[in-house]
mmCIF file of the N, C-alpha and C atoms, coordinates in Angstrom:
data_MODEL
# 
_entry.id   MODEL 
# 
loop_
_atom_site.group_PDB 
_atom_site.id 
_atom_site.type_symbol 
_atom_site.label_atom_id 
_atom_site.label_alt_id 
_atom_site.label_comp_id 
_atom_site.label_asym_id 
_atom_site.label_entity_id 
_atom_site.label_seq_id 
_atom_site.pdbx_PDB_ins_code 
_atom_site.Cartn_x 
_atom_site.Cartn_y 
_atom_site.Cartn_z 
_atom_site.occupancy 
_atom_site.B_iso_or_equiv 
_atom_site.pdbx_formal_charge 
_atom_site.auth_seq_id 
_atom_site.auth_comp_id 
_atom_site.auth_asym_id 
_atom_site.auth_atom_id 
_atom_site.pdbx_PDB_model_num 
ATOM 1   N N  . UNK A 1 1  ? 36.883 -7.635  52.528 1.00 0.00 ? 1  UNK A N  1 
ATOM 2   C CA . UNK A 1 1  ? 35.916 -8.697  52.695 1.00 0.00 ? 1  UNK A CA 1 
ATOM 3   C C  . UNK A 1 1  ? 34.638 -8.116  53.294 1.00 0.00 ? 1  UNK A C  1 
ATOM 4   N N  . UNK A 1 2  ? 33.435 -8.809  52.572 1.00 0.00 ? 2  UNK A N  1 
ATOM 5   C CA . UNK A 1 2  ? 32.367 -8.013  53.613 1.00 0.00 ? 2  UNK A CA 1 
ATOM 6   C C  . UNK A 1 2  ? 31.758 -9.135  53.801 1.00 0.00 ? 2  UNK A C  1 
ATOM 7   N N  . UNK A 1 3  ? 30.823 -8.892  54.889 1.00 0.00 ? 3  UNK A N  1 
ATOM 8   C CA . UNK A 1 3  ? 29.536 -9.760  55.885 1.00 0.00 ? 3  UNK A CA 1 
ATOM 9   C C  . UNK A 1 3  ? 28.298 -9.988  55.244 1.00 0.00 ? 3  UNK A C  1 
ATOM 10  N N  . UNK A 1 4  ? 27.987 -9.043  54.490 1.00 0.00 ? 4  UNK A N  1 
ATOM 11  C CA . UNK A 1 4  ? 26.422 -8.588  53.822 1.00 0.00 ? 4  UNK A CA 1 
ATOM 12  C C  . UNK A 1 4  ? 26.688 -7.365  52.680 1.00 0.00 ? 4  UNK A C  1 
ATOM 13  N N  . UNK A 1 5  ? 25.878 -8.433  51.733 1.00 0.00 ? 5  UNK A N  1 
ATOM 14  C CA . UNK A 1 5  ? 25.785 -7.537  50.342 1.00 0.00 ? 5  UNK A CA 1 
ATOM 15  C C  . UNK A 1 5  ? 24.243 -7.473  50.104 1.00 0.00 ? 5  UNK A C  1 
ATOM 16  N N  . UNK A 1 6  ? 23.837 -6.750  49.543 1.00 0.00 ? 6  UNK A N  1 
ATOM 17  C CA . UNK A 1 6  ? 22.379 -6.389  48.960 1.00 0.00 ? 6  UNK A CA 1 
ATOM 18  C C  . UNK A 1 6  ? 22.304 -5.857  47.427 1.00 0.00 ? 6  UNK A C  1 
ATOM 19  N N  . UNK A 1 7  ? 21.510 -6.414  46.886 1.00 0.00 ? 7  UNK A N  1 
ATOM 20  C CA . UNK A 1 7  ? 21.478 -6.857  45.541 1.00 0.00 ? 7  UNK A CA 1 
ATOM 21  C C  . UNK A 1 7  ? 19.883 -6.402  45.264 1.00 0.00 ? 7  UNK A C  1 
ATOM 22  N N  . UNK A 1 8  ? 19.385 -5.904  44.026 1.00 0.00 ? 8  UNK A N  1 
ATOM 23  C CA . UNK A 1 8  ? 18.306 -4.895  43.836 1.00 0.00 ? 8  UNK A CA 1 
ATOM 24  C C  . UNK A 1 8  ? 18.457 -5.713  42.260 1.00 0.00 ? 8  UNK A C  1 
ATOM 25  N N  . UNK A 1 9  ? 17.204 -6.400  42.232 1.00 0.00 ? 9  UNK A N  1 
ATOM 26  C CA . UNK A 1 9  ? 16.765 -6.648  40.790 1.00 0.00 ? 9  UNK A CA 1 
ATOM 27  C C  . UNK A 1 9  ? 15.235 -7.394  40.142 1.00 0.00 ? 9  UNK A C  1 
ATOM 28  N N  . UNK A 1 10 ? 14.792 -6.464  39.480 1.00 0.00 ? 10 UNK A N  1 
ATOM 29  C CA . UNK A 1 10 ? 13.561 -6.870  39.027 1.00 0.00 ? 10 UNK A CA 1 
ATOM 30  C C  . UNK A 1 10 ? 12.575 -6.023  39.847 1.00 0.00 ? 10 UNK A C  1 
ATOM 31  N N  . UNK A 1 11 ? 13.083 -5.168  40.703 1.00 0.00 ? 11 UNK A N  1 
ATOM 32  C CA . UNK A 1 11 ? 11.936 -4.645  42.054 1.00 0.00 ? 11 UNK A CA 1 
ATOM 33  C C  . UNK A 1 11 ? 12.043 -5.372  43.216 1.00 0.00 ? 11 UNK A C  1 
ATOM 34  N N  . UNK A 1 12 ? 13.132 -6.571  43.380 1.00 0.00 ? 12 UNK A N  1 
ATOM 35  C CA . UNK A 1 12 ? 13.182 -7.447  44.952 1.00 0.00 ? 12 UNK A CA 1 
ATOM 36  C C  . UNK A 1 12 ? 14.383 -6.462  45.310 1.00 0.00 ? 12 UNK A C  1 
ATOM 37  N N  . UNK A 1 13 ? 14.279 -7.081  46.567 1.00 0.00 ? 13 UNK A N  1 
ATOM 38  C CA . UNK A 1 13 ? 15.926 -6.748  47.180 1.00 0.00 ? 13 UNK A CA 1 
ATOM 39  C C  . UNK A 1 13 ? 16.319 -8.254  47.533 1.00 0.00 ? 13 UNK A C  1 
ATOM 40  N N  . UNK A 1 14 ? 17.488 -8.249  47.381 1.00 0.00 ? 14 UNK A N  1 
ATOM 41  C CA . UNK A 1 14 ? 18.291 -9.823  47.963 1.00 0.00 ? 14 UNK A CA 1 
ATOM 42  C C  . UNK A 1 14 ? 19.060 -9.473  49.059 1.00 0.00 ? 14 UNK A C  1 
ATOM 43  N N  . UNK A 1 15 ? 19.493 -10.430 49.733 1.00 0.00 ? 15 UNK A N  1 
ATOM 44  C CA . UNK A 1 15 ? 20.279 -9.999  50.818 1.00 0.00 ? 15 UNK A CA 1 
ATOM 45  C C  . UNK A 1 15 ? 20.907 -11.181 50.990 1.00 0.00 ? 15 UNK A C  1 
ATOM 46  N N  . UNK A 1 16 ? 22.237 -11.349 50.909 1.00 0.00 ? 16 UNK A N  1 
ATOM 47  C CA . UNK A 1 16 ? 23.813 -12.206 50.940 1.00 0.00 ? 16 UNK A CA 1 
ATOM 48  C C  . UNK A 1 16 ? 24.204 -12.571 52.693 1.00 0.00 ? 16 UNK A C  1 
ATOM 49  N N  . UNK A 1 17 ? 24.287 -13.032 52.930 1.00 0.00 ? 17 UNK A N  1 
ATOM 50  C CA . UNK A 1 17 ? 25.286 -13.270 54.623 1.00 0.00 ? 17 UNK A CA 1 
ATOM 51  C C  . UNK A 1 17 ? 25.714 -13.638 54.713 1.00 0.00 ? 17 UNK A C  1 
ATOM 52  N N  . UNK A 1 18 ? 27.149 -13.768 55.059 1.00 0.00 ? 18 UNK A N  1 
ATOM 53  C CA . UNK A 1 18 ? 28.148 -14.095 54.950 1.00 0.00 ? 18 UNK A CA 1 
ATOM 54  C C  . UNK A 1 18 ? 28.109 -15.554 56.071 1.00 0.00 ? 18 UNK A C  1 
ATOM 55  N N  . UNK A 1 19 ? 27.964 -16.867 56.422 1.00 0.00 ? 19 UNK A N  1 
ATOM 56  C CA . UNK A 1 19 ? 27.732 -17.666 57.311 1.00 0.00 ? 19 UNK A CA 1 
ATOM 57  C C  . UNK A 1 19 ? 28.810 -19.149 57.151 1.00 0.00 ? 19 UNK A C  1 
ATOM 58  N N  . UNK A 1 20 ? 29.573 -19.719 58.956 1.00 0.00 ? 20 UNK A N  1 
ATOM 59  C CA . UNK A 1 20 ? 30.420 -20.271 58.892 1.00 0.00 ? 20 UNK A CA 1 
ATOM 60  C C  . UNK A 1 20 ? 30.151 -20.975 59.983 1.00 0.00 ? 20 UNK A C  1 
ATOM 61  N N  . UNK A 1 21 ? 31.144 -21.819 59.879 1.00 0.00 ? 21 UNK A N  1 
ATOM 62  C CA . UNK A 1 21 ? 30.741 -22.654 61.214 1.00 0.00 ? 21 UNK A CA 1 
ATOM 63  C C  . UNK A 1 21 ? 29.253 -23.182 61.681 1.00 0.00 ? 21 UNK A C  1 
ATOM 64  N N  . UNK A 1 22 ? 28.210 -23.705 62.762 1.00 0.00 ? 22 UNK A N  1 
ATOM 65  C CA . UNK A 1 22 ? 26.818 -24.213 62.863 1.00 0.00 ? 22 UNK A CA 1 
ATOM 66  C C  . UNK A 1 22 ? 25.943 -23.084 61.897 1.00 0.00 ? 22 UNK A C  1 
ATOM 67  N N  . UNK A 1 23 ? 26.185 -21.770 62.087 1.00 0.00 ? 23 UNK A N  1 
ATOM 68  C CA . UNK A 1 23 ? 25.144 -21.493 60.711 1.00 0.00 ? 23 UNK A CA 1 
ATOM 69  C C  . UNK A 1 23 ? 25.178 -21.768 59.461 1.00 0.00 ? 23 UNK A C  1 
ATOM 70  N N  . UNK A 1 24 ? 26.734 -22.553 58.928 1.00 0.00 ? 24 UNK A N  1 
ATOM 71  C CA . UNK A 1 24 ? 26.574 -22.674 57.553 1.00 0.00 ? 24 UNK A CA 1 
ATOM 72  C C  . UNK A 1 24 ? 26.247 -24.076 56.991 1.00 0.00 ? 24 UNK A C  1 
ATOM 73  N N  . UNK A 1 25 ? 25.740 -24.822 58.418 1.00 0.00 ? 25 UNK A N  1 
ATOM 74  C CA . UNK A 1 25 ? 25.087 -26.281 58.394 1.00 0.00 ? 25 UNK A CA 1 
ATOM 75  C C  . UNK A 1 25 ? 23.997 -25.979 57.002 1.00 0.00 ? 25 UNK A C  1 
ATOM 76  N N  . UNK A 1 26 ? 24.084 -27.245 56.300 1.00 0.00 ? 26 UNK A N  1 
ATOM 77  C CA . UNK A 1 26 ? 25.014 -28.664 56.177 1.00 0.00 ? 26 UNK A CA 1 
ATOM 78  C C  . UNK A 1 26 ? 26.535 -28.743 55.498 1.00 0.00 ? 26 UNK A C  1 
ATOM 79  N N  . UNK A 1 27 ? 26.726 -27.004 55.255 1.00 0.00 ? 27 UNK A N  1 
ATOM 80  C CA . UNK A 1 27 ? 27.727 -27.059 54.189 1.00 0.00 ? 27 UNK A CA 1 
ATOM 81  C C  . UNK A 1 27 ? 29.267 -27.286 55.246 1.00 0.00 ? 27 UNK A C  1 
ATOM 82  N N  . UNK A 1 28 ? 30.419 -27.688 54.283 1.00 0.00 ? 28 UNK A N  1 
ATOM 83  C CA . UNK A 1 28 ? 31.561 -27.761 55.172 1.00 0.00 ? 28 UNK A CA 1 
ATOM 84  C C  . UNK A 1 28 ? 32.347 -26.858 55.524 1.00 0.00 ? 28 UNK A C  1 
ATOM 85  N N  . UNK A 1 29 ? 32.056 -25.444 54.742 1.00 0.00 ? 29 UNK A N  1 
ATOM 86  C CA . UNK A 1 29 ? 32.272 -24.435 55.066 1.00 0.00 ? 29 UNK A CA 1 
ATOM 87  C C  . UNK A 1 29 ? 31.917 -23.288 55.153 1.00 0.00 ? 29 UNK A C  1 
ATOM 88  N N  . UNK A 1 30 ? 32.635 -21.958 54.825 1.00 0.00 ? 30 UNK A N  1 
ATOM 89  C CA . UNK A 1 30 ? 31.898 -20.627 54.291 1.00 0.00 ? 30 UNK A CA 1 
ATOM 90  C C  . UNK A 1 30 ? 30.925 -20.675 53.365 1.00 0.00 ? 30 UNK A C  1 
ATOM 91  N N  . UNK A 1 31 ? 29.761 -20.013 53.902 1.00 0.00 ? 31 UNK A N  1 
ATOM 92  C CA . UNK A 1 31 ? 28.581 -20.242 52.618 1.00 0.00 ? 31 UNK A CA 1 
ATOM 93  C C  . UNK A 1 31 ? 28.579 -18.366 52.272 1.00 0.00 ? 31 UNK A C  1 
ATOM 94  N N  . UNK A 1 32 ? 27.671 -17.762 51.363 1.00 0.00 ? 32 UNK A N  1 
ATOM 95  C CA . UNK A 1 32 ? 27.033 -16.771 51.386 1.00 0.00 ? 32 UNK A CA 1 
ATOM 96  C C  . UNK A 1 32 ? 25.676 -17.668 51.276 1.00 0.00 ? 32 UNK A C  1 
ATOM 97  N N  . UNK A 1 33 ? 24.743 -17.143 52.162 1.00 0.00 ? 33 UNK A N  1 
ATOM 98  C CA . UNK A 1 33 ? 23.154 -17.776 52.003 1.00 0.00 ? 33 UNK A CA 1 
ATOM 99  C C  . UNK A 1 33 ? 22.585 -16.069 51.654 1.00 0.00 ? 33 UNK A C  1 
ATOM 100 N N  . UNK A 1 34 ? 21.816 -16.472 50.477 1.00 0.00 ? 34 UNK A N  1 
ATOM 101 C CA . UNK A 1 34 ? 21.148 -15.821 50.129 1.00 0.00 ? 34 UNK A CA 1 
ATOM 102 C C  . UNK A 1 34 ? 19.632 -15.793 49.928 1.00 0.00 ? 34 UNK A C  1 
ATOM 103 N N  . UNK A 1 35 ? 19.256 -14.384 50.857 1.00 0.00 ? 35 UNK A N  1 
ATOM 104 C CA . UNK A 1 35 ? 17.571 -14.616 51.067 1.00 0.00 ? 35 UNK A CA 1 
ATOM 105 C C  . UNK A 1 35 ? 16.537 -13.509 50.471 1.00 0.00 ? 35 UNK A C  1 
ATOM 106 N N  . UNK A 1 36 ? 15.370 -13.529 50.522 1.00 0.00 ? 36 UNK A N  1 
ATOM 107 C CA . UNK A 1 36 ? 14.371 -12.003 50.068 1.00 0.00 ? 36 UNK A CA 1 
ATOM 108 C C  . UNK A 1 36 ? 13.254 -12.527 50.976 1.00 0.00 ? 36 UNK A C  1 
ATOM 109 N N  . UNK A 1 37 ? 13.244 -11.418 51.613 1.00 0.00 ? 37 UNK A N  1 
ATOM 110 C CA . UNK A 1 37 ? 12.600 -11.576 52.816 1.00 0.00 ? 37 UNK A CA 1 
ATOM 111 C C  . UNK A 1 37 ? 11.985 -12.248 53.371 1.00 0.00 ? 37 UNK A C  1 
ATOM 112 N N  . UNK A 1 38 ? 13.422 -12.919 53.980 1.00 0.00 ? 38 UNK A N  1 
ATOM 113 C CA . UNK A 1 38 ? 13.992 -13.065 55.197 1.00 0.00 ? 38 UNK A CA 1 
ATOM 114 C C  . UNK A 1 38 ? 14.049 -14.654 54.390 1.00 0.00 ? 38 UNK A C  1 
ATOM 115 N N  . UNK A 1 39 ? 13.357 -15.087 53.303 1.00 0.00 ? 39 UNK A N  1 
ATOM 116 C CA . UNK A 1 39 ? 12.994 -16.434 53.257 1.00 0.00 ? 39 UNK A CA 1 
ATOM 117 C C  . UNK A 1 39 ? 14.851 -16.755 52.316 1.00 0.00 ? 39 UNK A C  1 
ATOM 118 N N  . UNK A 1 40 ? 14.978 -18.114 52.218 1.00 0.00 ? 40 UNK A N  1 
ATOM 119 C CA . UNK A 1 40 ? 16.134 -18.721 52.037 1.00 0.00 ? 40 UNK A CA 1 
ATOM 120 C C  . UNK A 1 40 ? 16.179 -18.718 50.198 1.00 0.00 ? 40 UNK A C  1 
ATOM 121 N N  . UNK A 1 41 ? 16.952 -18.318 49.541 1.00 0.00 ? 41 UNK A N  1 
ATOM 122 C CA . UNK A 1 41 ? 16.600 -18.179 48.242 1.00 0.00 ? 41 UNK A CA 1 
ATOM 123 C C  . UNK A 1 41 ? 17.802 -19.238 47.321 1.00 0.00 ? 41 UNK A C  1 
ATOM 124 N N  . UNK A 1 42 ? 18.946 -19.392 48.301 1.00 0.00 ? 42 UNK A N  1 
ATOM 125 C CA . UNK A 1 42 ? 19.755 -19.649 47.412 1.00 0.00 ? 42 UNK A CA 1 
ATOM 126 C C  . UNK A 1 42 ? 21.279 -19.703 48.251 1.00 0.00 ? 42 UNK A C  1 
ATOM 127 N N  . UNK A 1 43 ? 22.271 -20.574 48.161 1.00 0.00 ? 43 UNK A N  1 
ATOM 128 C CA . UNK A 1 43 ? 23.647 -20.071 48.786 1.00 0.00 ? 43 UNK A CA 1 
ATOM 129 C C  . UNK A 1 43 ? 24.608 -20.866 47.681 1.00 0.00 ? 43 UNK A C  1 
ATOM 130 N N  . UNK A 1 44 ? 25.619 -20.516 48.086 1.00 0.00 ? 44 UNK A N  1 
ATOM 131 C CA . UNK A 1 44 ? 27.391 -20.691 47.305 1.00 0.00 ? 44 UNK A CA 1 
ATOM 132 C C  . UNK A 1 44 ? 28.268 -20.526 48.284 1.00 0.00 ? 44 UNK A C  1 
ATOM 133 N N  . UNK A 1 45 ? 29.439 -20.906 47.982 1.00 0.00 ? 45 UNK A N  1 
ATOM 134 C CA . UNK A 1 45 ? 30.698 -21.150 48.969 1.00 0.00 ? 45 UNK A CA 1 
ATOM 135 C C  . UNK A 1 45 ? 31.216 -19.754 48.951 1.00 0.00 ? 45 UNK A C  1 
ATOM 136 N N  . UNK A 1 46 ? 31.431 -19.298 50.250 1.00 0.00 ? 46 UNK A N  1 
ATOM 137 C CA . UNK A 1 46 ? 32.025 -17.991 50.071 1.00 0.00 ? 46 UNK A CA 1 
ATOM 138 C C  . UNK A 1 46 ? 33.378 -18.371 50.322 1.00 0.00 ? 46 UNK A C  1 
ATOM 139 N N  . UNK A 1 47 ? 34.270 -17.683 49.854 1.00 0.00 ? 47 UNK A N  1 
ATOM 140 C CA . UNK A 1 47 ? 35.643 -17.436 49.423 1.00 0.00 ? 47 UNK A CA 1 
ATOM 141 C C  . UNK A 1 47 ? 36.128 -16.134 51.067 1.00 0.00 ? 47 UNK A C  1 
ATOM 142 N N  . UNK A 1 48 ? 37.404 -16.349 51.516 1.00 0.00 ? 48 UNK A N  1 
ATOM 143 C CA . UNK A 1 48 ? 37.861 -15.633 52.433 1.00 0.00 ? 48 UNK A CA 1 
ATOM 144 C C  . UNK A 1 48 ? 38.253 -13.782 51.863 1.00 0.00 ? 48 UNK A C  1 
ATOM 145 N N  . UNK A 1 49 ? 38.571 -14.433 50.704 1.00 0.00 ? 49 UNK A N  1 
ATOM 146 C CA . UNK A 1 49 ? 38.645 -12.727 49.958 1.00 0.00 ? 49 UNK A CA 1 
ATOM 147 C C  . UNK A 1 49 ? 37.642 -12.191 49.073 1.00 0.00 ? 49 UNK A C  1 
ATOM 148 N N  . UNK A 1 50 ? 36.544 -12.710 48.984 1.00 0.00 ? 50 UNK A N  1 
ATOM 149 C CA . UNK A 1 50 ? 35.300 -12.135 48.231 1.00 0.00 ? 50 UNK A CA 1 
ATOM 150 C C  . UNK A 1 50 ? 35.064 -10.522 48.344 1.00 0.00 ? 50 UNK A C  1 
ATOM 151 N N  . UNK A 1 51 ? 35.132 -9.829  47.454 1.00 0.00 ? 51 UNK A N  1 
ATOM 152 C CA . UNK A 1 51 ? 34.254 -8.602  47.393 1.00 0.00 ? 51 UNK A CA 1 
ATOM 153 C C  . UNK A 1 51 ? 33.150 -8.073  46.997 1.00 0.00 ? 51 UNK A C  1 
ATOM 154 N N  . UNK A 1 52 ? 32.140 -7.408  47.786 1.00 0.00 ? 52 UNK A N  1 
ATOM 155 C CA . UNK A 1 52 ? 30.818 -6.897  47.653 1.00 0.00 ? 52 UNK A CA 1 
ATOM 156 C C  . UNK A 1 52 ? 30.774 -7.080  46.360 1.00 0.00 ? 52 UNK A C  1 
ATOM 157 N N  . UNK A 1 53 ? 31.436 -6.353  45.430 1.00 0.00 ? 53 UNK A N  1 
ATOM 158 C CA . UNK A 1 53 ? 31.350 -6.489  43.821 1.00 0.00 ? 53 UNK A CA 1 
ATOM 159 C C  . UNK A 1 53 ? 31.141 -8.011  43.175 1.00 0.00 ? 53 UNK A C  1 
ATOM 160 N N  . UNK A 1 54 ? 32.054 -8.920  44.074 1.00 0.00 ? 54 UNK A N  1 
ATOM 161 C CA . UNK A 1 54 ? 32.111 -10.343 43.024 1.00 0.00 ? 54 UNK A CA 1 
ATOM 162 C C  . UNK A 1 54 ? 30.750 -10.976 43.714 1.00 0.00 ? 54 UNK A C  1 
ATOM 163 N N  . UNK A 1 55 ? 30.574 -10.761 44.860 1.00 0.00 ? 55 UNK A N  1 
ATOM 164 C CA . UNK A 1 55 ? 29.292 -11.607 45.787 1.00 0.00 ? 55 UNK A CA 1 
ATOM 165 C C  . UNK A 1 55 ? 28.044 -11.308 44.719 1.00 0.00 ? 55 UNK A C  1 
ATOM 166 N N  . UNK A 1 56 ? 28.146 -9.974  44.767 1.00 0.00 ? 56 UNK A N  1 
ATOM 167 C CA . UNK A 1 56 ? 26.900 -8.901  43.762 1.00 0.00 ? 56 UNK A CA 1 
ATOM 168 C C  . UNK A 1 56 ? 26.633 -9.813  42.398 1.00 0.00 ? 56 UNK A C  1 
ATOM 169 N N  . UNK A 1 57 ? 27.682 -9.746  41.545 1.00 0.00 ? 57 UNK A N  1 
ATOM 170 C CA . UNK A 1 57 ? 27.885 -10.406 40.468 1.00 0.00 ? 57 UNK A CA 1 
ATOM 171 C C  . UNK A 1 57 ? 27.171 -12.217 40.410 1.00 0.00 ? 57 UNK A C  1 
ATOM 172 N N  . UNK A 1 58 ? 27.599 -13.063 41.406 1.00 0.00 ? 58 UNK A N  1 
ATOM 173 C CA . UNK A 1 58 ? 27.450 -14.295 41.538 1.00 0.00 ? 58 UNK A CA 1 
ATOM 174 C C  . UNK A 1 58 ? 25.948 -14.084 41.589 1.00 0.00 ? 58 UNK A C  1 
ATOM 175 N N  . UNK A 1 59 ? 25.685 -13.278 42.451 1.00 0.00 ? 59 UNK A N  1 
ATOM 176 C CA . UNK A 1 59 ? 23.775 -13.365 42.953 1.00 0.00 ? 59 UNK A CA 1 
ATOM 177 C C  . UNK A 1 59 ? 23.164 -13.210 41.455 1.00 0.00 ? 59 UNK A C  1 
ATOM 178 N N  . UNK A 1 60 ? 23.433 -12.212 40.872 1.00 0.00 ? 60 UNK A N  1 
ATOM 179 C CA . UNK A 1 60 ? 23.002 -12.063 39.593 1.00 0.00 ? 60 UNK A CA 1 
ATOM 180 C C  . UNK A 1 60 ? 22.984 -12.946 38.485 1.00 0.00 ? 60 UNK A C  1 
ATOM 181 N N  . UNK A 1 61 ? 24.051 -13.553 38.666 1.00 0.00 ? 61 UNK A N  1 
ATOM 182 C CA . UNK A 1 61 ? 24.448 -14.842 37.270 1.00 0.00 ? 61 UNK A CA 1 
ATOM 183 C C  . UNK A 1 61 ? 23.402 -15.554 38.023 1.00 0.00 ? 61 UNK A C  1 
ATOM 184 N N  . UNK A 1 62 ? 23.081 -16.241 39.400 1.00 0.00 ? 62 UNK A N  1 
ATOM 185 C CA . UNK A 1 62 ? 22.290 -17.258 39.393 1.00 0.00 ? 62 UNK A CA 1 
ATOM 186 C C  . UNK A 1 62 ? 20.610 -17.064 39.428 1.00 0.00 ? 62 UNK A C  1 
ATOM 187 N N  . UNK A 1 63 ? 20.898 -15.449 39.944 1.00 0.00 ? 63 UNK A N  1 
ATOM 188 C CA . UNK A 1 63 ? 19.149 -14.817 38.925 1.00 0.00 ? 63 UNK A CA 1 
ATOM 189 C C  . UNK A 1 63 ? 18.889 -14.942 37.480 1.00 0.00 ? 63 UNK A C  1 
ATOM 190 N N  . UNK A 1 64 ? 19.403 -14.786 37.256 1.00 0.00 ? 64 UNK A N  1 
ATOM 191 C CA . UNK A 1 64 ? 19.761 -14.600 35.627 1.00 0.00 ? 64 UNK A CA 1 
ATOM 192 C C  . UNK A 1 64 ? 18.764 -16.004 34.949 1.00 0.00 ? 64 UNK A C  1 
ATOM 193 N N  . UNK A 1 65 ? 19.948 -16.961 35.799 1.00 0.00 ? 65 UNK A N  1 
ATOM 194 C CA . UNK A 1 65 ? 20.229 -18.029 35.355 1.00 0.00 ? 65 UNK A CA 1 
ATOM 195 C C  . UNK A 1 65 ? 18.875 -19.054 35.890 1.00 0.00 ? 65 UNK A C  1 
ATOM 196 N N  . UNK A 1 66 ? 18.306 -18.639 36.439 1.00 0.00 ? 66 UNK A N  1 
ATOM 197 C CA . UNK A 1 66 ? 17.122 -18.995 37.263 1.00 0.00 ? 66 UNK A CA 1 
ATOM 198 C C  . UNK A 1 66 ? 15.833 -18.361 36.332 1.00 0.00 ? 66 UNK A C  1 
ATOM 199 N N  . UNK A 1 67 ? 15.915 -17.205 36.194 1.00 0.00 ? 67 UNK A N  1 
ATOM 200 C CA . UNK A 1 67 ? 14.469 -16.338 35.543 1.00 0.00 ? 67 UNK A CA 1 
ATOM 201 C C  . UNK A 1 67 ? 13.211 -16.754 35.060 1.00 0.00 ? 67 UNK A C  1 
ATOM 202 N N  . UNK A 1 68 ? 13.657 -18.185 34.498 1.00 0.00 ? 68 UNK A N  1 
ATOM 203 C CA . UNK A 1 68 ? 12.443 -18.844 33.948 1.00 0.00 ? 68 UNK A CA 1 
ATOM 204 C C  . UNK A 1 68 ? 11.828 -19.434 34.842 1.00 0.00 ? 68 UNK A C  1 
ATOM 205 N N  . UNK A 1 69 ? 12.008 -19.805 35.961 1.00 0.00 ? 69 UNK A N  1 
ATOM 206 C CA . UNK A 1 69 ? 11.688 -20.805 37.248 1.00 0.00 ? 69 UNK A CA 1 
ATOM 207 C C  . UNK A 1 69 ? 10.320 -19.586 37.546 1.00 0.00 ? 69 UNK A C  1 
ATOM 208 N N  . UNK A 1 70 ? 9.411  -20.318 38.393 1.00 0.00 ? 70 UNK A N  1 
ATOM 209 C CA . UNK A 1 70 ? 8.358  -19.590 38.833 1.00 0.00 ? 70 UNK A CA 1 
ATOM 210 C C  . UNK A 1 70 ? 8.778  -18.933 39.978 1.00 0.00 ? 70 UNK A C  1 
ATOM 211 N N  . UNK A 1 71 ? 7.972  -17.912 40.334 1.00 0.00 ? 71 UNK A N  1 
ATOM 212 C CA . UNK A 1 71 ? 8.451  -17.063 41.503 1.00 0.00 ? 71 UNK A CA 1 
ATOM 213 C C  . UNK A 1 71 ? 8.540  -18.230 42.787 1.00 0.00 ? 71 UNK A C  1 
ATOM 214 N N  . UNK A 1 72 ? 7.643  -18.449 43.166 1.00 0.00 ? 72 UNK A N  1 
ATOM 215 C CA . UNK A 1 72 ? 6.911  -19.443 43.911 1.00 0.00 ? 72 UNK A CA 1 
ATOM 216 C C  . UNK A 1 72 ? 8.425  -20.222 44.398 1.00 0.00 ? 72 UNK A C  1 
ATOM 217 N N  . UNK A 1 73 ? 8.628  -20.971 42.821 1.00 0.00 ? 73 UNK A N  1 
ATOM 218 C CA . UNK A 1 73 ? 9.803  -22.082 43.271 1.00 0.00 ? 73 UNK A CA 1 
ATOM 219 C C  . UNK A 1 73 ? 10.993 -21.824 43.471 1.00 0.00 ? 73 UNK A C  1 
ATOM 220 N N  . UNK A 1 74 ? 11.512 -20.140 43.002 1.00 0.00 ? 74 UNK A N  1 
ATOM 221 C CA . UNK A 1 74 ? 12.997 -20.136 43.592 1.00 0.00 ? 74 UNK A CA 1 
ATOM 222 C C  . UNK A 1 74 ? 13.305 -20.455 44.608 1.00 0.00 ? 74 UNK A C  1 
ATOM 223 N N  . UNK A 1 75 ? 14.437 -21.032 44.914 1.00 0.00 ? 75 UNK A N  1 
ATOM 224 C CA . UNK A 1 75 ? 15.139 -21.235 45.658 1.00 0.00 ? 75 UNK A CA 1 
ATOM 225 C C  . UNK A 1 75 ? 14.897 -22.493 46.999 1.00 0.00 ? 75 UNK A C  1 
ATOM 226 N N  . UNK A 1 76 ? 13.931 -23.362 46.091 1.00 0.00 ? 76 UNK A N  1 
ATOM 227 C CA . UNK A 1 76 ? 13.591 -24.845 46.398 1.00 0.00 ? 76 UNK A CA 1 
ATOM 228 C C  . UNK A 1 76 ? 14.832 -25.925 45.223 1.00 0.00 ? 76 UNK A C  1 
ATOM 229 N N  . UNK A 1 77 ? 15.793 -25.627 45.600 1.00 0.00 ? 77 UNK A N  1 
ATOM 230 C CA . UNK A 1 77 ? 16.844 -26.757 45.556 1.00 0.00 ? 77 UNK A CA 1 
ATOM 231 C C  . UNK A 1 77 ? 17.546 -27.126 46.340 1.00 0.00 ? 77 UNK A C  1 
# 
């Protein structure tokens, strides 16, 4: 299991954290919140057995899956 993954795409860096309990307010549980510097980009439910590899993977499908969005507006949902 890891705490922090970092993710490299397009020329950003992303950065994953693993957050539970009052930091993972409003969610009800394990989040990964995912940010690029430092600002809030994006989170998902983290799983107790997640690996760097699958965290890596998820960040990517929802880049991916995002790409057309303006820079500006990622991660305003």
């Amino acid at each position: 299991m890891a705490d922090r993954v970092t993710v490299s795409w397009r020329g950003s860096e992303y950065e994953a954290v693993r957050r539970s309990g009052q930091d993972a307010l409003p969610e009800p549980g394990a989040v990964w919140q995912v940010t690029r510097d430092g600002a809030p980009v994006t989170s998902f439910p983290a799983e107790k057995q997640d690996r760097p590899e699958e965290v890596r993977e998820k960040i990517l499908e929802w880049l991916r899956g995002n790409d057309s969005r303006p820079e500006l507006d990622v991660g305003r949902q």
